[in-house]
N, CA, C and O atoms as CSV, one atom per row, in Angstrom:
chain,resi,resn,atom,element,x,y,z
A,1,UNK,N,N,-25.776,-11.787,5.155
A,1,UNK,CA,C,-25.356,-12.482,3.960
A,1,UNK,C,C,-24.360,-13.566,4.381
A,1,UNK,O,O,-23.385,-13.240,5.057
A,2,UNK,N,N,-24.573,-14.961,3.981
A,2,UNK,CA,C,-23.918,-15.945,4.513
A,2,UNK,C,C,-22.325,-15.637,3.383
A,2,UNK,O,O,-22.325,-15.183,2.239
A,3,UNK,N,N,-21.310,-16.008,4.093
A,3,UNK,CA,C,-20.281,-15.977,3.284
A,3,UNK,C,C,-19.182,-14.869,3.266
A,3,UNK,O,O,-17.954,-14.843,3.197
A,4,UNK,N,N,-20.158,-14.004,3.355
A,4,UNK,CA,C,-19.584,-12.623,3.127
A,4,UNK,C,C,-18.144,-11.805,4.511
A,4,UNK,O,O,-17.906,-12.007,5.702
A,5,UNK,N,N,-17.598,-10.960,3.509
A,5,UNK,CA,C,-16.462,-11.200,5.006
A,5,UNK,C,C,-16.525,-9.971,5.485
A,5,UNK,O,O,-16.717,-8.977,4.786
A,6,UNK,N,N,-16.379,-9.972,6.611
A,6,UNK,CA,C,-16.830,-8.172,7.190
A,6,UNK,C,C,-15.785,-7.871,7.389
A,6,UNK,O,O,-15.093,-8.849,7.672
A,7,UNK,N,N,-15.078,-6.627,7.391
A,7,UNK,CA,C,-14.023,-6.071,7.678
A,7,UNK,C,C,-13.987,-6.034,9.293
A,7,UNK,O,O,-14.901,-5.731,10.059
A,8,UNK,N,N,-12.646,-6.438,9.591
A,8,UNK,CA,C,-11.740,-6.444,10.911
A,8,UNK,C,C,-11.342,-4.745,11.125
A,8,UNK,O,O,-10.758,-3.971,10.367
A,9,UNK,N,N,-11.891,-4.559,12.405
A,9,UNK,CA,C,-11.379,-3.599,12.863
A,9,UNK,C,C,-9.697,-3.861,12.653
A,9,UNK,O,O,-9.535,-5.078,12.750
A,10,UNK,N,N,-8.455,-3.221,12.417
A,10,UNK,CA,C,-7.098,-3.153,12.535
A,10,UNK,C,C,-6.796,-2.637,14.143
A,10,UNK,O,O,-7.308,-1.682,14.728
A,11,UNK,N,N,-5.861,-3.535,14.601
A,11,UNK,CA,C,-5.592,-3.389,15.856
A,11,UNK,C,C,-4.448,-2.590,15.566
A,11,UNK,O,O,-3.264,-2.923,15.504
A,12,UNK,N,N,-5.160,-1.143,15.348
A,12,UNK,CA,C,-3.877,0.182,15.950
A,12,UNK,C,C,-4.173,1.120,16.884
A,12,UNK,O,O,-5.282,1.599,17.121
A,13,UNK,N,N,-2.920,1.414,17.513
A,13,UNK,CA,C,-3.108,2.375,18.323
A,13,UNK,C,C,-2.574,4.079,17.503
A,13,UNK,O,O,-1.849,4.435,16.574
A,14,UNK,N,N,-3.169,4.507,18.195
A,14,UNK,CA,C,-2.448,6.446,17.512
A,14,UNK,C,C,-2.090,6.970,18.723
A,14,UNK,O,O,-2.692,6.671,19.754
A,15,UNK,N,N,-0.995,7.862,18.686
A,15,UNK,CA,C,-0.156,9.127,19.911
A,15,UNK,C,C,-1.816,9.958,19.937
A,15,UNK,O,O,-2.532,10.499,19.095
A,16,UNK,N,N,-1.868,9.757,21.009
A,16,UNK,CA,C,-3.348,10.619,21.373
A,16,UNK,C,C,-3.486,11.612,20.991
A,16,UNK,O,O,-4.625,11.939,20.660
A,17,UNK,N,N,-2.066,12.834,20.817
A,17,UNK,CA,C,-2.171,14.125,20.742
A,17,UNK,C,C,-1.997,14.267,19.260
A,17,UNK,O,O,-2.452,15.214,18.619
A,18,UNK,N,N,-1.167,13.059,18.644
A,18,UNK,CA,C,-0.821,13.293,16.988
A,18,UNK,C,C,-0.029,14.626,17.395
A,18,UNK,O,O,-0.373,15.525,16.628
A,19,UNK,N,N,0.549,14.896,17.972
A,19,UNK,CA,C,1.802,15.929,18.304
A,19,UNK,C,C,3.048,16.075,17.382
A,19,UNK,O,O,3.659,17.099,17.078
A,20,UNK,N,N,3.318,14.470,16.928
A,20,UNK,CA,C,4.509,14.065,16.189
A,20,UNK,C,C,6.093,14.469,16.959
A,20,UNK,O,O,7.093,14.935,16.412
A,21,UNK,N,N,5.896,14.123,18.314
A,21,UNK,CA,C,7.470,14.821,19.320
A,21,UNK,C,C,7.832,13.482,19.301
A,21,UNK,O,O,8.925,13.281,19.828
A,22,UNK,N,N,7.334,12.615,18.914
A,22,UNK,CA,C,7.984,11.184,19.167
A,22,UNK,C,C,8.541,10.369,17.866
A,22,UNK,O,O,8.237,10.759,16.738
A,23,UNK,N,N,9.501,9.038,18.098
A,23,UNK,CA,C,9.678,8.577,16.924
A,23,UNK,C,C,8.507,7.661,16.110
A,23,UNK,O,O,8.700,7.273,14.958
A,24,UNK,N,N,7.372,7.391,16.800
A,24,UNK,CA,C,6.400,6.559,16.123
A,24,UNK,C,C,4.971,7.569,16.428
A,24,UNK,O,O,4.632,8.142,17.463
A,25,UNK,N,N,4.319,7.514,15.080
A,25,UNK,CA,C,2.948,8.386,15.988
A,25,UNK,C,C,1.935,7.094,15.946
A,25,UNK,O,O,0.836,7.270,15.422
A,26,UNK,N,N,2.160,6.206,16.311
A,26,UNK,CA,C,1.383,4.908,16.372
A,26,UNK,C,C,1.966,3.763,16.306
A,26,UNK,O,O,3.135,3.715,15.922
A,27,UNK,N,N,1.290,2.632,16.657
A,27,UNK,CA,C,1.957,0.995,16.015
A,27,UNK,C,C,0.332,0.127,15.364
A,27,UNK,O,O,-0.854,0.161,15.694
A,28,UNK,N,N,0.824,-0.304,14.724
A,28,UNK,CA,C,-0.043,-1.363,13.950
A,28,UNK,C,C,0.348,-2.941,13.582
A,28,UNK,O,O,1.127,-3.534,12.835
A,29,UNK,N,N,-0.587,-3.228,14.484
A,29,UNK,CA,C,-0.529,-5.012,14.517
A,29,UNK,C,C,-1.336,-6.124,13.620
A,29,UNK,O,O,-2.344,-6.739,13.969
A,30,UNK,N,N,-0.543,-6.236,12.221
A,30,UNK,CA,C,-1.717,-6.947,11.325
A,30,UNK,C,C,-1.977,-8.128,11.835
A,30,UNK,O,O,-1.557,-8.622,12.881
A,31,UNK,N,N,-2.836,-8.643,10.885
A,31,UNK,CA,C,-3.090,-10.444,11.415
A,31,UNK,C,C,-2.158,-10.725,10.551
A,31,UNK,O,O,-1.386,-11.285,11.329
A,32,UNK,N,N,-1.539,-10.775,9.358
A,32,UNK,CA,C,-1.257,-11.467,8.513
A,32,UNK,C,C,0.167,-10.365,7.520
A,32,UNK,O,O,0.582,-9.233,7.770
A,33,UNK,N,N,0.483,-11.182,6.592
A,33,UNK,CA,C,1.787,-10.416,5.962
A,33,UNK,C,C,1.236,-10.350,4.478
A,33,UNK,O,O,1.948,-10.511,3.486
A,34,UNK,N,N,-0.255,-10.068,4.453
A,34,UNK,CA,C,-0.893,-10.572,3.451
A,34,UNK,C,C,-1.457,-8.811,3.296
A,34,UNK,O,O,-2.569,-8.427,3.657
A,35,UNK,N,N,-0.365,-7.916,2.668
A,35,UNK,CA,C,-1.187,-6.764,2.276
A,35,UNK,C,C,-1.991,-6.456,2.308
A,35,UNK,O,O,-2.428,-5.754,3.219
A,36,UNK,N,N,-2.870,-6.980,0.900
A,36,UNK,CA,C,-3.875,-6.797,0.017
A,36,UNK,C,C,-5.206,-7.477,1.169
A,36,UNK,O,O,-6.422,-7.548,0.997
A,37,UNK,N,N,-4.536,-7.804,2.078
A,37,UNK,CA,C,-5.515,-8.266,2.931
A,37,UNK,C,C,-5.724,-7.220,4.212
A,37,UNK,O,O,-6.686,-6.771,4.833
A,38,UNK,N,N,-4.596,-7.117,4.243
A,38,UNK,CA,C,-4.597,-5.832,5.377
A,38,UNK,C,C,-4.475,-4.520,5.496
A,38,UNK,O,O,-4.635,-3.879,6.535
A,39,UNK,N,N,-4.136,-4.017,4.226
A,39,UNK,CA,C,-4.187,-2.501,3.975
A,39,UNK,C,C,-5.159,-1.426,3.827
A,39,UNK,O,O,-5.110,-0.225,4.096
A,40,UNK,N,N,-6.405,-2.471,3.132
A,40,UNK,CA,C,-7.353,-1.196,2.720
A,40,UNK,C,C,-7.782,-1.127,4.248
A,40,UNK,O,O,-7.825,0.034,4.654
A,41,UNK,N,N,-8.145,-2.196,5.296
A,41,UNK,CA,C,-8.872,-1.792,6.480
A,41,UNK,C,C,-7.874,-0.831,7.312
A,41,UNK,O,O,-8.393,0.144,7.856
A,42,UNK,N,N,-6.755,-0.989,7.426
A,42,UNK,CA,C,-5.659,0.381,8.209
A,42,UNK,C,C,-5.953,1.416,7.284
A,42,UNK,O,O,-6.364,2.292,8.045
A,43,UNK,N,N,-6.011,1.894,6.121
A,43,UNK,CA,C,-6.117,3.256,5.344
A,43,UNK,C,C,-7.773,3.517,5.724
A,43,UNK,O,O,-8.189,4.665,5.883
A,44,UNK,N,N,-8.255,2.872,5.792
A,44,UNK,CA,C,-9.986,3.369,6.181
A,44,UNK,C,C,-10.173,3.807,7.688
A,44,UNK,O,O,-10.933,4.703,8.055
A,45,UNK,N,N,-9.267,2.948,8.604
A,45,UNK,CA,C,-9.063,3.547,9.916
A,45,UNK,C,C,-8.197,4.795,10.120
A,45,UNK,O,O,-8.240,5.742,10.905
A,46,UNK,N,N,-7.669,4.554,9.457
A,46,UNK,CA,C,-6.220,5.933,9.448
A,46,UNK,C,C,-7.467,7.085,8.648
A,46,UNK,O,O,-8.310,7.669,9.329
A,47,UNK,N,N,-7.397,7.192,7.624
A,47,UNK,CA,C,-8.388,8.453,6.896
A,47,UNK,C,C,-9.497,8.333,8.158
A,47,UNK,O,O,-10.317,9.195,7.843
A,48,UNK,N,N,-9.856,7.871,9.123
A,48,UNK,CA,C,-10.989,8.103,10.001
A,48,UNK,C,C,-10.368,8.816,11.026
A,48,UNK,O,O,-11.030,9.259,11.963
A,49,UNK,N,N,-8.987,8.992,10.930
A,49,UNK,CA,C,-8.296,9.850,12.251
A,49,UNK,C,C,-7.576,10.995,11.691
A,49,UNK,O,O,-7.605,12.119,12.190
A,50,UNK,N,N,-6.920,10.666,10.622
A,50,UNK,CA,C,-5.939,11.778,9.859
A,50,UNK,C,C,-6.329,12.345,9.141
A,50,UNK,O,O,-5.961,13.519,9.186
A,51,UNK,N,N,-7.438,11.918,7.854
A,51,UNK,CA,C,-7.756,12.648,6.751
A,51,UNK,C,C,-7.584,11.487,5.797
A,51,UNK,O,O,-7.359,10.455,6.429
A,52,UNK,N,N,-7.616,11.300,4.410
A,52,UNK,CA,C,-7.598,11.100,3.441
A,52,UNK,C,C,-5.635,10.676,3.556
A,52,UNK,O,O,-4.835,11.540,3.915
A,53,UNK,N,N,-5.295,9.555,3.262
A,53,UNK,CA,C,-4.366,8.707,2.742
A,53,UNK,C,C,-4.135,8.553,1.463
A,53,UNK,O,O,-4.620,7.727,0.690
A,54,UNK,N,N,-3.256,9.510,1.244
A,54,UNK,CA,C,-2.844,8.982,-0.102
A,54,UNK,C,C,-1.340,8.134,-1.081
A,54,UNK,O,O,-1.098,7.847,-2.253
A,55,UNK,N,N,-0.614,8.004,0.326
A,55,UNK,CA,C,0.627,6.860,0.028
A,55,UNK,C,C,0.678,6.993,1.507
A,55,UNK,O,O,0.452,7.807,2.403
A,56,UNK,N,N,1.431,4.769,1.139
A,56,UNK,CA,C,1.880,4.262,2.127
A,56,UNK,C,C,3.540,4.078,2.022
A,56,UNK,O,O,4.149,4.587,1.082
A,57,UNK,N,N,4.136,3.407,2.930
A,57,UNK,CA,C,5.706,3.527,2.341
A,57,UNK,C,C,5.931,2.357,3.503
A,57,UNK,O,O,5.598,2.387,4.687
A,58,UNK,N,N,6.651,1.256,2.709
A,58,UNK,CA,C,6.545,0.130,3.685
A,58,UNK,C,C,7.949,-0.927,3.037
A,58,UNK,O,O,8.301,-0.824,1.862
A,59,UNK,N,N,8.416,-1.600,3.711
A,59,UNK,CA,C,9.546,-2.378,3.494
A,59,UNK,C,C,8.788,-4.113,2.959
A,59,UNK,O,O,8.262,-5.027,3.594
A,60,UNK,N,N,9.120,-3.873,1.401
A,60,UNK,CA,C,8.289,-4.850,0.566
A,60,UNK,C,C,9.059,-6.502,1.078
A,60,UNK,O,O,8.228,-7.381,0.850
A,61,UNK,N,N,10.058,-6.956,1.536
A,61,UNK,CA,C,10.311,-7.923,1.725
A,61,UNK,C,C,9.648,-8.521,2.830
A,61,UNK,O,O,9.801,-9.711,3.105
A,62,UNK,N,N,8.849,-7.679,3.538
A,62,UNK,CA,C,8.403,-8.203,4.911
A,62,UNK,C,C,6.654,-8.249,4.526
A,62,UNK,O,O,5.766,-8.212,5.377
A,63,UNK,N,N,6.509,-8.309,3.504
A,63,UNK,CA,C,5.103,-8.552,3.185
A,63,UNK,C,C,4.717,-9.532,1.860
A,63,UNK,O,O,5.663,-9.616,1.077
A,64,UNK,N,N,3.460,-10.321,1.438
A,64,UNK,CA,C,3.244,-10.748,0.977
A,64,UNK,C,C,2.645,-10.198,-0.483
A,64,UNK,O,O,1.476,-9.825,-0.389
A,65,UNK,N,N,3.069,-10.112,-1.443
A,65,UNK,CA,C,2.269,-9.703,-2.596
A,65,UNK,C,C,2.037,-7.819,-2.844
A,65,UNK,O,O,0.966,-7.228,-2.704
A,66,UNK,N,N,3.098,-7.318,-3.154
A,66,UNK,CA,C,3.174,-6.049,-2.657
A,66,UNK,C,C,2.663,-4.971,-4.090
A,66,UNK,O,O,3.364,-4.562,-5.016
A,67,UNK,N,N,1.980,-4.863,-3.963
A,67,UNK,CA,C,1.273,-3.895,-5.335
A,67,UNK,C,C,1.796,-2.710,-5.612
A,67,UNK,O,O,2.604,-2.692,-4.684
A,68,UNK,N,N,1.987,-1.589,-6.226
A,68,UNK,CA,C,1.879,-0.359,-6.791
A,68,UNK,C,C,1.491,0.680,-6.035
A,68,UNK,O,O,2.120,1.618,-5.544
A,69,UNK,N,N,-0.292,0.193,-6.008
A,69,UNK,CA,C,-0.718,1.170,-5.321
A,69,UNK,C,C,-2.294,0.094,-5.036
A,69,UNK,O,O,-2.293,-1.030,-5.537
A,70,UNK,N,N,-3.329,0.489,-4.357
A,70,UNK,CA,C,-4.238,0.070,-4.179
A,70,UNK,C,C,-5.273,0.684,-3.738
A,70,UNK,O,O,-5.000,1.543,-2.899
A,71,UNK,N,N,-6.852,0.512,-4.102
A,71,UNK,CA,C,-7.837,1.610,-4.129
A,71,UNK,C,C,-8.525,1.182,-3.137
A,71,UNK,O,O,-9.046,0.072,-3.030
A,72,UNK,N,N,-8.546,2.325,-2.158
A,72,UNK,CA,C,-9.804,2.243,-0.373
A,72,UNK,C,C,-10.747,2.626,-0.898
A,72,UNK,O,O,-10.567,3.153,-1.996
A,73,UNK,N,N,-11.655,2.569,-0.556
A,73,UNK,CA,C,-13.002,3.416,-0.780
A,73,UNK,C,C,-13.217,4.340,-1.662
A,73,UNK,O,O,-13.820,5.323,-1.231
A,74,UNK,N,N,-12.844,4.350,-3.043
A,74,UNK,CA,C,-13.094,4.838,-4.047
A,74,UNK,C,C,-11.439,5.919,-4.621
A,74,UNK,O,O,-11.150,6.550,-5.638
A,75,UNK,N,N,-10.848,5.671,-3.513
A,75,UNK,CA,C,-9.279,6.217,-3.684
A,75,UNK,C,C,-8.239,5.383,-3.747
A,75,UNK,O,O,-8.018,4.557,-2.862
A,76,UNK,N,N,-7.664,5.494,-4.572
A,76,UNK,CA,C,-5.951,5.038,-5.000
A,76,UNK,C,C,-5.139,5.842,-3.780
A,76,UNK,O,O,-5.189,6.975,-3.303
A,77,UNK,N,N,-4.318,4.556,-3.526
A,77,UNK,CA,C,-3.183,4.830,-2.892
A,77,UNK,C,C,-1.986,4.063,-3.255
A,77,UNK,O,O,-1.754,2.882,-3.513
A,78,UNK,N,N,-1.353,5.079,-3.188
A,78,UNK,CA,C,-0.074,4.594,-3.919
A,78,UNK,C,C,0.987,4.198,-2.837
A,78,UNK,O,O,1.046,4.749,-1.737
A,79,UNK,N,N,1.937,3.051,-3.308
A,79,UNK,CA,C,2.413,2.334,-2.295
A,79,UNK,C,C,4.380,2.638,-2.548
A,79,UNK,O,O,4.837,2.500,-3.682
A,80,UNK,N,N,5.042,2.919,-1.713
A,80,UNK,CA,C,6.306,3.243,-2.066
A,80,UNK,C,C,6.996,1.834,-1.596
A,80,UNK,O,O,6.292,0.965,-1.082
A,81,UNK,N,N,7.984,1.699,-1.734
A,81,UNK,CA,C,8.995,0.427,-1.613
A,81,UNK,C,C,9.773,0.574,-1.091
A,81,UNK,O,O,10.124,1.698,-1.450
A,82,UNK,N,N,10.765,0.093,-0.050
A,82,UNK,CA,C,11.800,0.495,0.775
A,82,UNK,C,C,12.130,-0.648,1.370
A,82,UNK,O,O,11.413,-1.563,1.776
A,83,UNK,N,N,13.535,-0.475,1.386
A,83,UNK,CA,C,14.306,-1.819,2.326
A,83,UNK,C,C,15.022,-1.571,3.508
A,83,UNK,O,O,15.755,-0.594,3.658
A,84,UNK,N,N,14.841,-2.355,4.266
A,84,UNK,CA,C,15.348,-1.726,5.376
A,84,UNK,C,C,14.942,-1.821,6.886
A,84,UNK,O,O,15.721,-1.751,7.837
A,85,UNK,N,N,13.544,-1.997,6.940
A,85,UNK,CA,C,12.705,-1.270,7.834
A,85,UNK,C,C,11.305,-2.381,8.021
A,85,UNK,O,O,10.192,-1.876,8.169
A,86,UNK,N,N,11.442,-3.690,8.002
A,86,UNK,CA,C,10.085,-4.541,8.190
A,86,UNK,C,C,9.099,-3.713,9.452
A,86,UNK,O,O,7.890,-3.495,9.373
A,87,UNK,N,N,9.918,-3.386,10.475
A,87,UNK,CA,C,9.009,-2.853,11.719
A,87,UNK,C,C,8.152,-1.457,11.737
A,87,UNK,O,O,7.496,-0.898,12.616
A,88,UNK,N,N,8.484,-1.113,10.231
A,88,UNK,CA,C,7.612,0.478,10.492
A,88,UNK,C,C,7.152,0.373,9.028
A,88,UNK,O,O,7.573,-0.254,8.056
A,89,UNK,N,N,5.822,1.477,9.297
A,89,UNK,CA,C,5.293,1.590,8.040
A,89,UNK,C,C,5.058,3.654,8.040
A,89,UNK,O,O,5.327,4.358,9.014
A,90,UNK,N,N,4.647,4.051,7.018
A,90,UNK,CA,C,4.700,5.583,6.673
A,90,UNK,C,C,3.695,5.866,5.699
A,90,UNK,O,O,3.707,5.409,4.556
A,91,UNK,N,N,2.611,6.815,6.283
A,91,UNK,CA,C,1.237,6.753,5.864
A,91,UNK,C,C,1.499,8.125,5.198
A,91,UNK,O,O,2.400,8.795,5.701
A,92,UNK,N,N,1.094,8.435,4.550
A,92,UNK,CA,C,1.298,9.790,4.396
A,92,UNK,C,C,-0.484,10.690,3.441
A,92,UNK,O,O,-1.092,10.347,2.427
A,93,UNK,N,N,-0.634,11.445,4.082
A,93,UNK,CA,C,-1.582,12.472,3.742
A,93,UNK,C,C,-1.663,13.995,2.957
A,93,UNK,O,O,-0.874,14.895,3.244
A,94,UNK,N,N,-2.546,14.120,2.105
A,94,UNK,CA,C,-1.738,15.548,1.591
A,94,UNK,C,C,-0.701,15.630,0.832
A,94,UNK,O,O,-0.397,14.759,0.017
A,95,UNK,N,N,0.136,17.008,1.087
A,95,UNK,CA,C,1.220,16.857,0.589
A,95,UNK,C,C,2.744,16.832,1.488
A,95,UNK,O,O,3.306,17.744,2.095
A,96,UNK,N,N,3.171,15.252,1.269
A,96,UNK,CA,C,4.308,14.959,2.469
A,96,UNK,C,C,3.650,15.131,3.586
A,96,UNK,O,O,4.317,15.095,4.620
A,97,UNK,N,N,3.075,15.221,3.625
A,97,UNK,CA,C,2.589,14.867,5.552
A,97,UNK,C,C,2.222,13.833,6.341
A,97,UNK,O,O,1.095,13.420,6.613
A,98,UNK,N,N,3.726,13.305,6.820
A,98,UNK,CA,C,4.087,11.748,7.135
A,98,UNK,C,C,3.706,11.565,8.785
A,98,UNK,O,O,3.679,12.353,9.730
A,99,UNK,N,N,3.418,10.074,8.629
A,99,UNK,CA,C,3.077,9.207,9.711
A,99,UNK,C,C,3.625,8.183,10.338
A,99,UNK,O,O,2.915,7.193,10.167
A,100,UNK,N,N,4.830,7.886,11.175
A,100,UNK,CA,C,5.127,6.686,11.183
A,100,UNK,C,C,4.395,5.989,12.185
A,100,UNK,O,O,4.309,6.454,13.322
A,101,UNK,N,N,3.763,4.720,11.803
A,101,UNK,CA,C,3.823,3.880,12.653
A,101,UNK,C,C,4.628,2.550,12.815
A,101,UNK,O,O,5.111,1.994,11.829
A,102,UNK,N,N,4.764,2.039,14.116
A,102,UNK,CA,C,5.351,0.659,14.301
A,102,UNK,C,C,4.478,-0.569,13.785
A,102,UNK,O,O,3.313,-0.857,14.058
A,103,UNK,N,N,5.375,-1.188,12.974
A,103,UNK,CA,C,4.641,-2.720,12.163
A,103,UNK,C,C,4.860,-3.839,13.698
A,103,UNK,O,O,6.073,-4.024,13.798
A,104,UNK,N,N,4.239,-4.458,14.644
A,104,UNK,CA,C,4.055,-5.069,15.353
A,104,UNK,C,C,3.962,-6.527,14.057
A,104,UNK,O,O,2.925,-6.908,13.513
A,105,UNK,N,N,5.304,-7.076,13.851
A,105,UNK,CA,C,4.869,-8.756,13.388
A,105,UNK,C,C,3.634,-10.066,13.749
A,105,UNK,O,O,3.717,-10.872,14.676
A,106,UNK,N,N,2.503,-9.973,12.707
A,106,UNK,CA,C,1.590,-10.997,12.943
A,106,UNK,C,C,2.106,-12.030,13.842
A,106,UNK,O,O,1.068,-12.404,14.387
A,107,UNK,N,N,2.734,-12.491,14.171
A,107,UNK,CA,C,3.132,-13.642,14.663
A,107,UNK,C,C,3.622,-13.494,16.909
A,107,UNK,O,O,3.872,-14.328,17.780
A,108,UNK,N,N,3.492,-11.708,16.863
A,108,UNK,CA,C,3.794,-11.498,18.100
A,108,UNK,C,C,3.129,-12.174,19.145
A,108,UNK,O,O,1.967,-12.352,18.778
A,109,UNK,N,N,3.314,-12.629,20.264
A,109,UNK,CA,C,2.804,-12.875,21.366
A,109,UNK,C,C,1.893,-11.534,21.546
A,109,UNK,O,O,2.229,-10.408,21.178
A,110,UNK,N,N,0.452,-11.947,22.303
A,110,UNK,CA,C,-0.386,-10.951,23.098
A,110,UNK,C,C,0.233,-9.963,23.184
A,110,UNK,O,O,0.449,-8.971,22.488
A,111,UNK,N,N,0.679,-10.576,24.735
A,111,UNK,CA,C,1.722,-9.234,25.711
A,111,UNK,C,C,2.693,-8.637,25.204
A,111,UNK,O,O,2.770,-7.497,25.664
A,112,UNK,N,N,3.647,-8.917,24.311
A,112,UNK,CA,C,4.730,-8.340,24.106
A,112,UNK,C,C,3.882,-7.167,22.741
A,112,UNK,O,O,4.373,-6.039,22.753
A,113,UNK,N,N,3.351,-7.266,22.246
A,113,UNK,CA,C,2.523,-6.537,20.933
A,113,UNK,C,C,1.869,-5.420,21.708
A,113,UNK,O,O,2.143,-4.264,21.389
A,114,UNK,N,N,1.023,-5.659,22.705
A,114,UNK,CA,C,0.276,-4.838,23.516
A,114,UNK,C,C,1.357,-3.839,24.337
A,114,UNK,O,O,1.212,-2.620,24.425
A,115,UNK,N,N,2.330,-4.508,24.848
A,115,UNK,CA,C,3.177,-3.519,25.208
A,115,UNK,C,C,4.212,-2.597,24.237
A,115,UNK,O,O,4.672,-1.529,24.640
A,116,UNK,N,N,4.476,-3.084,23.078
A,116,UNK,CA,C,4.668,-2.595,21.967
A,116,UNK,C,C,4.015,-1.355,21.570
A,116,UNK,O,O,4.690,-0.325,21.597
A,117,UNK,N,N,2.792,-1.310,21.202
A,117,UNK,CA,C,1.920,-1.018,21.084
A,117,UNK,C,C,1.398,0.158,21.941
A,117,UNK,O,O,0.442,0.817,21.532
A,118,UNK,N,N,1.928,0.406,22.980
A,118,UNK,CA,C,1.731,1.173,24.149
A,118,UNK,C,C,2.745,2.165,24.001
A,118,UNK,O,O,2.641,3.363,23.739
A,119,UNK,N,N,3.890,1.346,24.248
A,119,UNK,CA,C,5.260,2.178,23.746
A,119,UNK,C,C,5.084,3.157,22.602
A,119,UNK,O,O,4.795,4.295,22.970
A,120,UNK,N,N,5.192,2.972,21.339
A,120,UNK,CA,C,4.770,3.671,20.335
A,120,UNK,C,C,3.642,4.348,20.205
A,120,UNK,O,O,3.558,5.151,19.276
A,121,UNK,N,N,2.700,4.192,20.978
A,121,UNK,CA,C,2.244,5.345,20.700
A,121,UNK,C,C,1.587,6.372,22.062
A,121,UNK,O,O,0.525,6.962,22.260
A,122,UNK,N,N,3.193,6.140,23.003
A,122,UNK,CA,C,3.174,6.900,24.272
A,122,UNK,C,C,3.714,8.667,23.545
A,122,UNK,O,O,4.671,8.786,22.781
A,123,UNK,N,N,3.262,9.274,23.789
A,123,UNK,CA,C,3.771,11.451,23.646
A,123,UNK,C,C,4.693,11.323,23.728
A,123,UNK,O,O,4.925,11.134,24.922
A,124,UNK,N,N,5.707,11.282,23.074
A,124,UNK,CA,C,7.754,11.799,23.164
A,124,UNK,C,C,7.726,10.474,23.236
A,124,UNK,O,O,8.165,10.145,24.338
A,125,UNK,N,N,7.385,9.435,22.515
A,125,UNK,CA,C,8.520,8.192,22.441
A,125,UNK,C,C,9.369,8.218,21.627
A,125,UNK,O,O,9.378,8.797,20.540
A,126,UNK,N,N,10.637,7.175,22.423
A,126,UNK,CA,C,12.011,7.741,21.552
A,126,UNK,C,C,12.421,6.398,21.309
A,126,UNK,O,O,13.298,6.280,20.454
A,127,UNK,N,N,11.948,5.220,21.920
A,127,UNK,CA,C,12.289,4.134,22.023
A,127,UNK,C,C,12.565,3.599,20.807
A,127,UNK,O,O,11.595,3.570,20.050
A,128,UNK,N,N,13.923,3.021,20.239
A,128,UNK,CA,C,13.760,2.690,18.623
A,128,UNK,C,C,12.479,0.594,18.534
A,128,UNK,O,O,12.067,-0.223,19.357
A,129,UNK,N,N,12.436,0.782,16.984
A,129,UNK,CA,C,11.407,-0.559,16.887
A,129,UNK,C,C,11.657,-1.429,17.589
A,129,UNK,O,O,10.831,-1.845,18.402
A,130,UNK,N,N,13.192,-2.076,17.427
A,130,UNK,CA,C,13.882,-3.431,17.756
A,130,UNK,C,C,13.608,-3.451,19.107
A,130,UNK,O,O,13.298,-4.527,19.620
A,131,UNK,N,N,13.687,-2.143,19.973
A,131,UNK,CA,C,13.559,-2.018,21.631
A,131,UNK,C,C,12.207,-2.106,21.671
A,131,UNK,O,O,11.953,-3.081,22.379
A,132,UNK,N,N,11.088,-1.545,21.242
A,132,UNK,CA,C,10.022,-2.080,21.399
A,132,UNK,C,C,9.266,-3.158,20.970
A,132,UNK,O,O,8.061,-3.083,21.210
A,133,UNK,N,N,9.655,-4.099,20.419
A,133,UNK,CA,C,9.550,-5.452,20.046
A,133,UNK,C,C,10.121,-6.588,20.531
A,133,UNK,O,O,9.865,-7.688,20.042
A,134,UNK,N,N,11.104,-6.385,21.727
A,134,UNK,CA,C,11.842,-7.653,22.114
A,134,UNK,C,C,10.738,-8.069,23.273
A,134,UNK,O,O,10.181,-7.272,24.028
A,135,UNK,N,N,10.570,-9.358,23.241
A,135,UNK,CA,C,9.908,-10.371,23.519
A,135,UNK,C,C,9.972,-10.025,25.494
A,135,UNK,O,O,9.419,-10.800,26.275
């Protein structure tokens, strides 16, 4: 179909073991600060590793156009608000059963994202965001 837009794989990584001994159990690198553009494809990848997503929890000043809640694949997810925290986001499944990953800024260089990216979601990382994000 000419036109039509296919969904982007989301460039995240997950803690292999999902152990949760570390401070990030993943990082996620959007293209864009454009939510509604980038959320339903991370909740369709995430429910393909964790289960079913049913709130996100994310620091609304560091994104574009920040909704309520928003529906993946035939499910509502509800979106929490928080200040504080542009570099991490909190997926959560069930009941309370939280996820953090690292928000890698659209705008990162390759290398520094990829190594980011590595960091967070190495078994027992302790490294805080700001340390895994400097250039």
């Amino acid at each position: 179909m000419v036109g039509a837009r296919l969904p982007l794989l989301p460039r995240l990584t997950l803690e292999p073991t999902l152990s949760r001994e570390g401070v990030f159990d993943g990082a996620w690198w959007p293209r864009s600060t454009h939510l509604l553009a980038e959320l339903p494809d991370l909740v369709t990848a995430l429910g393909a590793h964790l289960g079913r997503i049913v709130r996100v929890g994310l620091d609304t000043p560091a994104w574009d156009g920040v909704p309520r809640s928003v529906v993946v694949d035939g499910v509502m997810v509800r979106i929490n608000r928080f200040d504080g925290s542009d570099a991490t986001i909190s997926v959560t499944r069930g009941f309370q059963d939280h996820f953090l990953l690292l928000v890698v800024p659209p705008d990162t260089p390759p290398a520094t994202a990829a190594a980011a990216m590595t960091g967070a979601s190495a078994t027992g990382n302790h490294t805080p965001a700001a340390e895994l994000l400097l250039d």
